[in-house]
C-alpha angles and dihedrals in degrees: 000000000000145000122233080333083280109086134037113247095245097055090118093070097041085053088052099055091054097096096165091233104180086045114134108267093017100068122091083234098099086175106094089205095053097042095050083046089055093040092054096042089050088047085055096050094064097040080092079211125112110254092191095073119121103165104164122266089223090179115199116191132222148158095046116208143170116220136182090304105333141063127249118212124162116221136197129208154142120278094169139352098268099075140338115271127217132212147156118255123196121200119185125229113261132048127305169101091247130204099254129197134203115234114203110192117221135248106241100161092273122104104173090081131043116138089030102063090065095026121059098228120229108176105044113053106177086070099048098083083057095043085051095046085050095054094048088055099049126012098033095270083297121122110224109198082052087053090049098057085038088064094041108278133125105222129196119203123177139174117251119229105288104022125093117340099006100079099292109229133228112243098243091056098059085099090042091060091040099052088048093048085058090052099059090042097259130102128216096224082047093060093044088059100036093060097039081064087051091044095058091048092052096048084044093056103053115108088225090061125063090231086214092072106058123144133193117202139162147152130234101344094001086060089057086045086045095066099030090057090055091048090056109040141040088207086078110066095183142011136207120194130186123206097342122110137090152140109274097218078048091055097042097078135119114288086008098139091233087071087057094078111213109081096019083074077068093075111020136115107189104237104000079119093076089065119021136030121229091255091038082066091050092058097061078090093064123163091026123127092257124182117189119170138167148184120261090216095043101131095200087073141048115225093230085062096054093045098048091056091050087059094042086047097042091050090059095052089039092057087051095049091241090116082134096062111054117072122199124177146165117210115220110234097359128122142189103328148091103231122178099267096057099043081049088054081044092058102042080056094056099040078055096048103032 
């Protein structure tokens, strides 16, 4: 038996045996050190992706340009053992180091592009009428990650594995990679995380960046990718992101888009639920200046769901004494989508925090 062909009819009872045990609060450790210590250990654990490898970055550097005060170069390094990843990097005029911020693009459905939907491109020009139609839809027609070096940040930018230049997919395999990727002992939402945290080491270490002030942020599924970066790694000191974050019994509800498979592979650890919360992962960055929003009208998440991880995450910083530092809100009429006005109240954020 089944419900709407998506959940099992017993899923009520799967749903009430997820107690959340290593939660913060919950778990016998009282220590916050030690617990953060155990929540990210037992994250790792389920990545299915070897946290021990420290394959060289060996960046090499091409397509040299000069924006409106900054300069574009695209780089291409090692994330992990496996192939060689490119992105776009943005390094503002002047003398640095500079804040930096890690841009993660979204999914959206659309692979052709990655980089590209955050970052104009500028060497590439048969991509640049679908960079363009990306940024319409959803940022008001403005580039972010462009905005970002304009205002003094160098920004990093790189395609996930299948957008853009790695092999883009087709929407109806993503199972299929995912389920090839289990079967080798791997996970697809393993490798994402696993090279965002690479990524931020690798935008920390660079002598052009203070590696004190560095930011994660993303939309959609860059948003998901956004807090989970700061959970795993010290090289992030702060996190935005924008419409991703919910309970995971709220999400897990009849026409929700996670039940769909496909792009949900994108973002799932097998059996990390049977000890953490989604919001129970995100706050692994505690204390960290954190800014999660999202839009009232965004129809890939209920707004039970939303509002049940705020609490869960307020209640984290709260018990650190870092209130002031976590920001949740809700934004009346809005959707699924990142406009000016919001990416301007983003940045303000991160000039404060950074």
């Amino acid at each position: 038996m089944t419900t709407a062909a998506e959940l099992p009819g017993f899923h009520p009872s799967l749903k009430d045996e997820l107690t959340f045990p290593l939660a913060w609060g919950t778990s016998p450790i009282r220590d916050f050190g030690a617990w953060r210590r155990a929540a990210r250990a037992t994250v790792e654990d389920h990545l299915l992706v070897d946290r021990q490898d420290t394959t060289p970055f060996a960046p090499e550097y091409t397509a040299r340009s000069e924006g409106d005060g900054y300069t574009r170069e695209s780089v291409t390094l090692s994330l992990t053992r496996y192939e060689r990843v490119r992105g776009a990097l943005l390094t503002p005029h002047g003398t640095g180091p500079f804040p930096a911020v890690l841009l993660l693009h979204d999914h959206g459905s659309r692979f052709d592009i990655g980089k590209e939907k955050l970052v104009r491109p500028w060497s590439d020009g048969t991509r640049l009428a679908a960079a363009e139609e990306w940024a319409g839809r959803h940022f008001g027609g403005r580039f972010p990650g462009d905005e970002l070096a304009r205002r003094g940040h160098v920004v990093l930018c790189l395609d996930a594995y299948g957008w853009g230049d790695r092999a883009p997919l087709a929407y109806e395999r993503q199972q299929a990679l995912a389920s090839s990727l289990y079967h080798l002992g791997s996970s697809l939402a393993g490798l994402m995380a696993r090279e965002d945290a690479r990524a931020a080491a690798f935008l920390a270490g660079l002598g052009r960046v203070d590696a004190r002030r560095v930011a994660a942020l993303g939309f959609s599924m860059g948003g998901f990718r956004a807090w989970q970066t700061a959970a795993l790694t010290d090289d992030v000191a702060a996190a935005v992101s924008v419409c991703w974050m919910t309970g995971l019994k709220e999400m897990m509800v009849p026409g929700n888009n996670a039940l769909r498979g496909q792009s949900a592979f994108h973002m799932l650890h097998p059996g990390l639920a049977r000890h953490l919360d989604l919001p129970d992962v995100a706050s692994i960055a505690a204390p960290k200046p954190m800014l999660f929003l999202h839009g009232e009208e965004d129809p890939l998440f209920t707004a039970d769901g939303v509002r049940a991880a705020y609490a869960r995450l307020r209640a984290v910083w709260s018990s650190r004494g870092a209130g002031d530092r976590l920001r949740t809100e809700i934004l009346p009429g809005a959707g699924h989508a990142f406009p000016v006005r919001v990416q301007d109240d983003v940045f303000a954020w991160l000039d404060a925090v950074l």
